[in-house]
N, C-alpha and C positions, 0 to 999 in steps of 0.2 A: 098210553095211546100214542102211535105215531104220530109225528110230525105230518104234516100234509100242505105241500106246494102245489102251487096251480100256474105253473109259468105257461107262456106261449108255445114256448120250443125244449124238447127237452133229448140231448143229444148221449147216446151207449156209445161210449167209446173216444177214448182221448188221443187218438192216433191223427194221423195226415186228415183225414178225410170231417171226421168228427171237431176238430179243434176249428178249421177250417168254419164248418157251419155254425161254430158256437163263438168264435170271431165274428163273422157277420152280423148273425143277430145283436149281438152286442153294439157292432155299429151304426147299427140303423134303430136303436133304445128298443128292441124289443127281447122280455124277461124268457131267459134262460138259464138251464138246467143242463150239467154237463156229469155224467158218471163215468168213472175211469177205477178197476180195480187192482190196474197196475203202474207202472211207468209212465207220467204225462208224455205224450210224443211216440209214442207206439213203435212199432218195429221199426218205420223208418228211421227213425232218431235212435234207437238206440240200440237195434240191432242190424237193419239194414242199410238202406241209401248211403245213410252217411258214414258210420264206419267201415264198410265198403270201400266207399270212393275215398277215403282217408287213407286206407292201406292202402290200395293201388297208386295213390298218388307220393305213398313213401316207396312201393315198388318202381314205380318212376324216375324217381329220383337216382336210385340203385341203378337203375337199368342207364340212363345218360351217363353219368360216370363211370362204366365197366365201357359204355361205345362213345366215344367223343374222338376216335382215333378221327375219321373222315374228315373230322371237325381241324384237324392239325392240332389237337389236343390229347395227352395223353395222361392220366389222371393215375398214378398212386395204387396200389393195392387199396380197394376199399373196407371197410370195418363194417359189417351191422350190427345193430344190439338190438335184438329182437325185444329185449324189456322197455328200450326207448323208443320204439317202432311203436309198441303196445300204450305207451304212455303218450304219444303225439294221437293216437286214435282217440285214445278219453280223453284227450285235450281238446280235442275237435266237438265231442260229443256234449260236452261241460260247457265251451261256447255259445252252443245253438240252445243249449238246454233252458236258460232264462225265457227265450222264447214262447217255451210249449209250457212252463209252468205253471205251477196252480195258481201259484200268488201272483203271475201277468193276468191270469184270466179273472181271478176273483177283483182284481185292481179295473178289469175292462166291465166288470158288473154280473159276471158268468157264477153262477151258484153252482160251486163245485164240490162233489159228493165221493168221497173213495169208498169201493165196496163193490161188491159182487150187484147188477140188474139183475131184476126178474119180474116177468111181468105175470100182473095178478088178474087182470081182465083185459079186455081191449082197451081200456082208457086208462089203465092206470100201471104203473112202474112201484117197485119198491124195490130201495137202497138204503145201508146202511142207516135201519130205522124209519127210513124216511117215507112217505109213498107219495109220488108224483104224479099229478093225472094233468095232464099238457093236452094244450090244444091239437100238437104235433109230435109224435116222435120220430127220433132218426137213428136208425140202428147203424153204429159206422165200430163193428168189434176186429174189424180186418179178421187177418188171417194168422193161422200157424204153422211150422214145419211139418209136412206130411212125410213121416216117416214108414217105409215099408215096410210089411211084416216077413223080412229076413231071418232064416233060421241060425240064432248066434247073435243076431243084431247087441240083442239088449243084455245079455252075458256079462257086458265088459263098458268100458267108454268109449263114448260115442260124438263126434262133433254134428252140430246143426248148427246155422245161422245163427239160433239164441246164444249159443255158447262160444263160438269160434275165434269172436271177438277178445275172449279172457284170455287168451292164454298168451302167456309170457314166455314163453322158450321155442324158439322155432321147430317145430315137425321137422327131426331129420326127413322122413318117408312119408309122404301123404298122399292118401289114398281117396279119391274124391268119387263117389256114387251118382253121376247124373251130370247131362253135359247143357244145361241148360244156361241161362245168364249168369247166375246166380255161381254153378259148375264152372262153367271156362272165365270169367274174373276172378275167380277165388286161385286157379290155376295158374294165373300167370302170374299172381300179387305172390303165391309165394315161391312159385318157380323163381321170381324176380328176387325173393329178399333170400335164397339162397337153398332151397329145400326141394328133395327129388320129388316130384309130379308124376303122379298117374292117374287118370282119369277114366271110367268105367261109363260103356253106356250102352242101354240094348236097343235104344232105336240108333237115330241120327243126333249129331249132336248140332242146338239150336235148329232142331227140328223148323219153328214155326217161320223161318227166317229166309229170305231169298240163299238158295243153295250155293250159286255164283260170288255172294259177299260172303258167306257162311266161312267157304273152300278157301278166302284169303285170310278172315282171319284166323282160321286152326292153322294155316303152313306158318304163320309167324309163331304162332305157339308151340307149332314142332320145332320151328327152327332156334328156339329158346330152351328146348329141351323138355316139354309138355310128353308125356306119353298120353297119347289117345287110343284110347281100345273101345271103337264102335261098334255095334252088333254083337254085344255081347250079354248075357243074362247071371246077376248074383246069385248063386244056387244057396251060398249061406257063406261063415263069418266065426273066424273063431280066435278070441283073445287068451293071449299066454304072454306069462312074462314080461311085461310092458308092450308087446307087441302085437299084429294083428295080422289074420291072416284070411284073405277074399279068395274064397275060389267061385271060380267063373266058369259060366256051359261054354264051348267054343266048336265049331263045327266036327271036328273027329273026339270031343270026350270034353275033359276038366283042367283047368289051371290052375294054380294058387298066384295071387300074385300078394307079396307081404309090403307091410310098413309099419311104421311107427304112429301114426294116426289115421282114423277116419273120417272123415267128413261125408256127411248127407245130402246132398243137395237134389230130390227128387222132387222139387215143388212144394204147395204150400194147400193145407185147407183153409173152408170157411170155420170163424170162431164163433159157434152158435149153441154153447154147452151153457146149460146153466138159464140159458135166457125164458125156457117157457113159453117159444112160441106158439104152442099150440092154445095156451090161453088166449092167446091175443088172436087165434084164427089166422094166423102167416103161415102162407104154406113155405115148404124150404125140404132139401133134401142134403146129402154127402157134396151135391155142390155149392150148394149156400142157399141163397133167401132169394124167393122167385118175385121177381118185381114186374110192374110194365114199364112203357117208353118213357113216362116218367118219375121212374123211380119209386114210384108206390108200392107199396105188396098190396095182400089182396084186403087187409086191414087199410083200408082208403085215409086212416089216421097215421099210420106208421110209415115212413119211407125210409129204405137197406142202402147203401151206397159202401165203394171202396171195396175190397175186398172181398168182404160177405157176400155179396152179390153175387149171384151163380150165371155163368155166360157172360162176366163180360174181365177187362185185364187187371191181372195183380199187379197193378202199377201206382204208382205213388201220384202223377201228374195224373190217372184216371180217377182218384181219390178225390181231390183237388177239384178236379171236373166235376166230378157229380156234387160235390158240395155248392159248389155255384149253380148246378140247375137246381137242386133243392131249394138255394135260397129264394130264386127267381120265383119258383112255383108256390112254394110253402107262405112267403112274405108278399108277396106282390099277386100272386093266382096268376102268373102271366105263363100262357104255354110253353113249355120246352120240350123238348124229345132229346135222345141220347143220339149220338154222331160220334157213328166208330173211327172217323175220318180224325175226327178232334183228337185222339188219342196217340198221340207218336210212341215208340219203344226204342228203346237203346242200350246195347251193349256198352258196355264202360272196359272192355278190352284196348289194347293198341297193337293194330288201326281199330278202331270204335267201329259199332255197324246202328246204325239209325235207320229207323224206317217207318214210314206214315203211308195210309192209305194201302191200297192193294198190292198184293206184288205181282210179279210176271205169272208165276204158278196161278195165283188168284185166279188173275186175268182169264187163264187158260178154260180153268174149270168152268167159269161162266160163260165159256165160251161169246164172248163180247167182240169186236172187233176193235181193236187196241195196236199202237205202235209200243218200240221200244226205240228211247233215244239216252245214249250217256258220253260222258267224257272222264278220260283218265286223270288221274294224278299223277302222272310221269309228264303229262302234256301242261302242267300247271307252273308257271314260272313260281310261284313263291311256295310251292310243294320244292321244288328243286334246288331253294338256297335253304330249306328244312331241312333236306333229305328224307322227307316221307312222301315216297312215290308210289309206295301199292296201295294200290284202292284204284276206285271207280265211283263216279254217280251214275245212278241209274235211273230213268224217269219213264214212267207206263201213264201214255196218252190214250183218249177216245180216240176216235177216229178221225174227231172234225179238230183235235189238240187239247180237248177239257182234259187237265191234270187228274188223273185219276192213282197213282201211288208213287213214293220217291222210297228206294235205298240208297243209301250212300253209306260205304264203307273206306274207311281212310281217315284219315287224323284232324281231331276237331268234329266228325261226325255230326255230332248230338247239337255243337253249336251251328251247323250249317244245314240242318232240315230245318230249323225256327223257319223259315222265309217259302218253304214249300207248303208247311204245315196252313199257314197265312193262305198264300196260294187258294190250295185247297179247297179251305174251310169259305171261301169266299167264292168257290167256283172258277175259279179263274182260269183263262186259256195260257197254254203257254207261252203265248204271242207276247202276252204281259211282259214275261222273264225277258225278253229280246231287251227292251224298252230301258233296263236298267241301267242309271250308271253306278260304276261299284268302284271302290279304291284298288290299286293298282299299285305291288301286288299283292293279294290275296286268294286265298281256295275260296271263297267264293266265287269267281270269277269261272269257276268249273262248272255252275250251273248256267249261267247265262250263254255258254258256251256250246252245254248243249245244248240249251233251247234255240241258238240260233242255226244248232245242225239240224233241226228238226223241218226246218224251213229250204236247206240247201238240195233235197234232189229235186224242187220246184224250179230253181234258177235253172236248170236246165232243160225245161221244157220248151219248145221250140216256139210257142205263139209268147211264152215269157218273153225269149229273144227278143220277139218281132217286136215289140210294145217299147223295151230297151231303146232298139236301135232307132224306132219310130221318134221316139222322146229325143233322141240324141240329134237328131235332124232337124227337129221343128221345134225343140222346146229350147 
């Protein structure tokens, strides 16, 4: 006979999102139940975020030592060793990893289970022997590589995010299918450690993203040597002899373009195999698990976050987020609804493109009555003893100044929305931003900057004057 638990909470999936709520519970002594059938720490940890941002940050590296001339520095013919390059990534990944593990969590009181979920009714789960019938469950299985079905695709080897990470010999030729985040950082990370780039895509690339920050940073990616072929369509794919070879539709016919490797990067699905939601009555489709504002599905005992979640972002900080309204809701009944505002995105390219809240395009569609106010990074005294001067902030106002969305694209990005995002989330008018005092010098000083443009075609309004010179007399 199965074992049988009856914890409070009992969390599918050991990833960001999932670890996240089964932390909490554990801090606030209430019993939980955590399944995980693969890797504690889930794709962030061990195949995305972080060894992502690990490579780019050894492309980095590569990239200031090949340019430090402006600097009055002139550096050496450099070496890479793509196997130490490789090995600085799973050193990174090994660090964080005590974190997400089983034995931190079973030491925080989390009753952790390896083995394939599936649910047997609405109230009940079974794992590895086990069957769990919880007060609460929270399905948090994130997602997987959504690979297309390319004729030739699967013939030969193929890179995805899962695997892209292994490999130890640099891609002379790489050939990358999608120009999404995911697509243009994996393109410059090896553009950077020394491997020719090509990049395939049949819409636009970083489609979702203001077009204006978009357009700076693919020209730094050209001008690094990135091949970008937008509007184009994979018609199919064919391996020979170590090698591979992408033919593409293009306005008068067909291209082949070759390389040594390919990489996938078309997006990602919900992971919802295996699970049995129809026992549990959750409805879900090809794009995940349909929830409402707070996170319930239609099973009022189960709640989907992260990933799974159909309509809302593959992001690791929206993981994060929904794990904290579940707590809120789940532990306390206190209401929460989801806030697309609360969710920033970020390209981890250089210049970085961050962006919260709506953009200009947004704007537009809703047709809303909205300003646009920004400031460059050429105009920034401590951009200019950097040397990183392309970019822009961008800020989309109501009409009366309620912040309503920020892009910023330019160096440090991802750390310089945190204060808009704050903004934001709090309603704030941009009047606020005027108010600040900030260190000197600093890129942040580029938002305060605009906010105080937003205010100057006022000064020139003629009873302004009056009021001025009136004060100037009598006060």
């Amino acid at each position: 006979m199965a074992d049988v638990l009856t914890p409070d909470i009992c969390v599918i999936g050991g990833g960001a999102a999932g670890l996240s709520v089964a932390a909490a519970a554990a801090a606030f002594g209430v019993s939980a139940v955590l399944i995980e059938r693969g890797a504690m720490g889930g794709e962030c940890l061990n195949t995305g975020c972080v060894p992502s941002k690990a490579l780019l940050a050894a492309a980095r590296r590569a990239e200031i030592m090949q340019n430090s001339r402006a600097f009055g520095i002139t550096a050496a013919a450099i070496d890479i060793d793509f196997a130490a390059v490789h090995d600085h990534v799973q050193r990174v990944i090994a660090s964080i990893a005590p974190t997400d593990s089983e034995e931190r969590f079973a030491g925080l009181g989390v009753r952790v289970i390896k083995g394939n979920a599936k649910f047997k009714n609405r109230r009940t789960v079974v794992a590895g022997g086990t069957e769990i019938r919880a007060r609460r469950f929270v399905i948090a299985t994130g997602s997987t590589p959504a690979v297309p079905p390319i004729p030739g695709l699967d013939t030969g080897p193929y890179l995805t995010n899962d695997t892209i990470f292994d490999l130890k010999q640099r891609p002379d030729r790489l050939v990358i299918i999608g120009a999404g985040a995911a697509g243009v950082e994996t393109a410059q990370a090896f553009r950077r450690l020394g491997s020719d780039v090509v990049m395939l895509e049949a819409a636009q690339p970083l489609a979702t993203d203001d077009p204006e920050a978009v357009a700076t940073v693919l020209a730094q990616l050209e001008r690094e040597g990135v091949s970008i072929r937008a509007g184009v369509t994979v018609a199919r794919v064919a391996h020979s002899n170590g090698r591979v070879q992408v033919t593409i539709k293009i306005a008068n016919g067909e291209e082949a373009v070759e390389g040594t490797h390919i990489f996938v990067a078309t997006g990602r699905k919900p992971t919802t195999d295996g699970l049995d939601l129809e026992a549990a009555r959750i409805r879900y489709d090809h794009t995940g698990i349909r929830v409402d504002r707070k996170l319930k599905t239609r099973n009022t005992r189960v709640y989907a976050i992260g990933d799974v979640v159909s309509g809302q972002p593959r992001l690791t900080q929206a993981a994060n987020y929904h794990a904290g309204l579940v707590i809120r809701n789940a532990l306390f009944r206190l209401p929460v609804r989801v806030n697309p505002v609360a969710v920033p995105r970020v390209t981890y390219t250089e210049p970085e493109l961050a962006q919260a809240g709506i953009t200009e395009a947004d704007a537009r569609k809703r047709r809303i009555k909205f300003r646009v106010v920004r400031w460059p990074y050429h105009d920034n005294d401590r951009a200019q003893t950097e040397r990183t001067t392309h970019g822009h902030i961008k800020i989309i106002t109501g009409n009366k100044g309620k912040i309503l969305g920020v892009t910023i694209v330019g160096a440090q990005a991802g750390e310089l929305i945190a204060s808009w995002i704050l903004a934001m989330s709090q309603g704030l008018n941009i009047r606020a931003m005027t108010s600040l005092v900030l260190p000197y010098p600093t890129l942040s000083e580029m938002g305060k900057r605009a906010a105080i443009d937003y205010f100057s075609p006022s000064l020139t309004r003629p009873w302004v004057r009056r009021i001025i010179n009136w004060l100037r007399v009598f006060g």
